[in-house]
C-alpha positions in Angstrom: 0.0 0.0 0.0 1.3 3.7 -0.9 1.7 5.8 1.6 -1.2 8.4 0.6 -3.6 5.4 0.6 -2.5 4.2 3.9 -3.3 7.9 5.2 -6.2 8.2 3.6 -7.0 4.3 5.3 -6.3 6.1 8.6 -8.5 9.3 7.8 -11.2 7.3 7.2 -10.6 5.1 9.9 -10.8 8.0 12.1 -14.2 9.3 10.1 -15.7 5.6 10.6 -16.8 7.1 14.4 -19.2 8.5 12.3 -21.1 5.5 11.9 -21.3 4.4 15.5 -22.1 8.2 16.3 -25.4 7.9 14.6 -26.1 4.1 15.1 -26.3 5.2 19.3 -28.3 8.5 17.5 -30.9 6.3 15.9 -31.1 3.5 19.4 -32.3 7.0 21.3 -34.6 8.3 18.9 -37.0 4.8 19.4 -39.5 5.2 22.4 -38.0 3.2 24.6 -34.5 3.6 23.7 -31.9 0.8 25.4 -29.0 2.2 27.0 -27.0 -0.6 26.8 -27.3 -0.7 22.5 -25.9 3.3 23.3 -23.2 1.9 25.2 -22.4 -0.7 22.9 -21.8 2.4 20.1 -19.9 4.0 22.2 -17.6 2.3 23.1 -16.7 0.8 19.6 -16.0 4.6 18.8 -13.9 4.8 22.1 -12.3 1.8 20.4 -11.5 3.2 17.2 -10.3 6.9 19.0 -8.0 4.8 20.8 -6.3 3.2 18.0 -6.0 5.6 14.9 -3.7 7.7 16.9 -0.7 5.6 16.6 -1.7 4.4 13.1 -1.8 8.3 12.3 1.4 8.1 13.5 2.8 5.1 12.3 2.1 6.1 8.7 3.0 9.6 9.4 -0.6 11.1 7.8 0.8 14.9 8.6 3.1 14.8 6.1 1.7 12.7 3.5 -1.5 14.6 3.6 -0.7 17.9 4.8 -4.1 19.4 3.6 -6.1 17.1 5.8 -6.5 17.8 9.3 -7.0 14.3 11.0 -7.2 16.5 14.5 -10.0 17.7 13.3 -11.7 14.7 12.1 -10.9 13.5 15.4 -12.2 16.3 17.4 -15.7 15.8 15.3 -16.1 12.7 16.0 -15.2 12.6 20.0 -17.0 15.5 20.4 -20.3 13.7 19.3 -19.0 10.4 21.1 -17.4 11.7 24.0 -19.9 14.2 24.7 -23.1 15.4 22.9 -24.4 11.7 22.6 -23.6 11.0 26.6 -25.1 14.3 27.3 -28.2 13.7 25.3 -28.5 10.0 26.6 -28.6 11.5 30.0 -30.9 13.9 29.1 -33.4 11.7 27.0 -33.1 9.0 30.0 -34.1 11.4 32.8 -30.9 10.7 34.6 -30.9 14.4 36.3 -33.5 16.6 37.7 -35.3 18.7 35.6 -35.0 20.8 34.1 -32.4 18.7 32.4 -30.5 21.7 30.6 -29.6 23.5 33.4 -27.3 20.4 34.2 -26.5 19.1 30.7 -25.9 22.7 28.7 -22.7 24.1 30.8 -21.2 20.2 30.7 -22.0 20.7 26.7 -20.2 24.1 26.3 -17.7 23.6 28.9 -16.5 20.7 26.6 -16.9 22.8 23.5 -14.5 25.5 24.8 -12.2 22.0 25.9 -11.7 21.5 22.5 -10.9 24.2 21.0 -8.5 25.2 23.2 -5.6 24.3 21.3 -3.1 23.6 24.1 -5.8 20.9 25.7 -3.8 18.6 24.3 -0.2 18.4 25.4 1.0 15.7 23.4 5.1 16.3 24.0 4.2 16.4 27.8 1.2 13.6 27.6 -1.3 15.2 29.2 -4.9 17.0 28.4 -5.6 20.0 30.2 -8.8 19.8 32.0 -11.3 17.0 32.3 -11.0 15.5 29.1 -14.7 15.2 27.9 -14.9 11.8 29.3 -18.8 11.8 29.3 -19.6 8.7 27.9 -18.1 7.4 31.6 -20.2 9.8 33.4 -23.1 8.0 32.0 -22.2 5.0 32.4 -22.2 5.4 35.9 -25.3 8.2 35.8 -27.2 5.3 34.6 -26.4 3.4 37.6 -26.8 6.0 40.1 -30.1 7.2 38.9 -31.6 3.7 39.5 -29.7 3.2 42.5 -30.1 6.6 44.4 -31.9 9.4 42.5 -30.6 11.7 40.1 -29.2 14.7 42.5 -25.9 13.0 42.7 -26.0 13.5 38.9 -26.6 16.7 38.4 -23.4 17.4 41.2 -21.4 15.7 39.3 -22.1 16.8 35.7 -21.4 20.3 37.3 -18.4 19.5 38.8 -16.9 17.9 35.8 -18.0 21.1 34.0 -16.0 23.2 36.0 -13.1 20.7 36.0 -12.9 20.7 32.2 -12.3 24.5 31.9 -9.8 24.0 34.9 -6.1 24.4 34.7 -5.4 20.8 35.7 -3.9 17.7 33.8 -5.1 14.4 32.9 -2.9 11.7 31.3 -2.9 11.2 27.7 -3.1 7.5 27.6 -1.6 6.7 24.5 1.2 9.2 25.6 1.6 8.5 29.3 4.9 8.1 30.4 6.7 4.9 29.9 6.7 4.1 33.8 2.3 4.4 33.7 1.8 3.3 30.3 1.3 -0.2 30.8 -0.5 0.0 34.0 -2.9 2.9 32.4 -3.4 1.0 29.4 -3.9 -2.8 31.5 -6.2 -0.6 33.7 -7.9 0.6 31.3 -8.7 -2.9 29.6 -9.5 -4.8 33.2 -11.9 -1.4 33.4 -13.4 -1.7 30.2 -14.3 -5.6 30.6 -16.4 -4.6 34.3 -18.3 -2.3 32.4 -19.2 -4.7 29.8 -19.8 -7.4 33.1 -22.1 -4.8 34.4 -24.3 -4.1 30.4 -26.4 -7.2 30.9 -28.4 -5.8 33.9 -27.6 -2.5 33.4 -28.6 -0.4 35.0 -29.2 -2.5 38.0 -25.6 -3.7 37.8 -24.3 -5.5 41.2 -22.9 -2.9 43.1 -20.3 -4.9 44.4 -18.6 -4.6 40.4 -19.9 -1.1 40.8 -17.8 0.1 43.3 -14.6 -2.4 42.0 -15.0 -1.1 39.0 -14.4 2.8 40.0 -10.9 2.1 41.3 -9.7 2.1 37.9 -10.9 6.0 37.5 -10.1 6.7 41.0 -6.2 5.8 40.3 -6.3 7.3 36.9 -7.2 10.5 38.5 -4.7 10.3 41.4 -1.6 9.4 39.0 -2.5 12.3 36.4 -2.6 14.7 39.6 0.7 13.2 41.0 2.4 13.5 37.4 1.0 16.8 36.7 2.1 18.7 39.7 5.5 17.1 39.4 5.5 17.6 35.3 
């Protein structure tokens, strides 16, 4: 393969989001939508986000086609996947008080102005400034909550999340973590990944024994991209 088609490959295996973007669109437009079929969307475009990055690199798509911004095709697409399509799920689900804009609006343009902030992305030092627009997460676990307790605790923490995405503090990159946290981040990350898709069958009354086992992965996430920030 030439090295333009192997960047365009890439480009469009960036764009390819797309489709999982509007198959979880279409799964909440039904009247009964099914969270879990959201989910499932998701997380196949959390997939493919994770993994055109280093192809990107690999094939070095910058300077074979200079003319095509693939940070902006990615952008587009996490932006729908990261968080418009969590935010609307939470919305359309009644998984906060109403009404629901006042709590899912300032988590929506927070994120905007995340994104086009051009240093939220520190690549050379591996880190994203602010909360990086992990809202598909958020709703995994608002899901959860909302059956479990009510849906205050949501609307807390879609606020505070707002906040922290427009703050000046650091996340790690995890494709770009350094080499001492890679492997645990990534491994983490995986062992995470495979609760939540324990927990989809009775979602959302998932055991809360994997509940709560399954939020030590974010909780040392968080604590090492603090640590490493402060000493960066």
């Amino acid at each position: 393969m030439s090295a333009r088609a192997a960047a365009w490959a890439v480009h469009l295996y960036t764009a390819s989001g797309l489709i999982f973007a509007l198959l979880a669109a279409i799964e909440m437009c039904v009247p009964e939508p099914d969270a879990r079929r959201v989910f499932l969307w998701l997380f196949i475009a959390v997939i493919v986000d994770a993994t055109d990055g280093p192809l990107a690199r690999k094939v070095g798509v910058k300077k074979v086609l200079p003319r095509i911004d693939g940070r902006k095709i990615d952008d587009i697409v996490d932006y729908l996947t990261f968080t418009f399509l969590p935010l609307l799920l939470i919305a359309r689900m009644g998984w906060v008080p109403q009404p629901v804009l006042l709590f899912v609006v300032p988590a929506m343009i927070a994120s905007v102005l995340g994104f086009a902030n051009t240093g939220a992305k520190d690549e050379e030092g591996g880190f994203f400034l602010g909360f990086p627009s992990y809202w598909n997460i958020a709703a995994v676990y608002a899901g959860i909550v909302a059956h479990h307790v009510g849906t205050w605790p949501n609307a807390i923490m879609l606020l505070m999340l707002a906040v922290l995405t427009v703050a000046p503090v650091g996340f790690i990159y995890p494709n770009l973590a350094p080499k001492r946290w890679k492997a645990p981040i990534m491994i983490g990350a995986l062992i995470w990944g495979l609760m939540i898709a324990a927990m989809l069958p009775r979602y959302p009354a998932a055991p809360l024994w994997l509940v709560w086992l399954s939020l030590i992965y974010p909780i040392f996430y968080t604590a090492v991209s603090a640590r490493l920030y402060a000493k960066r």
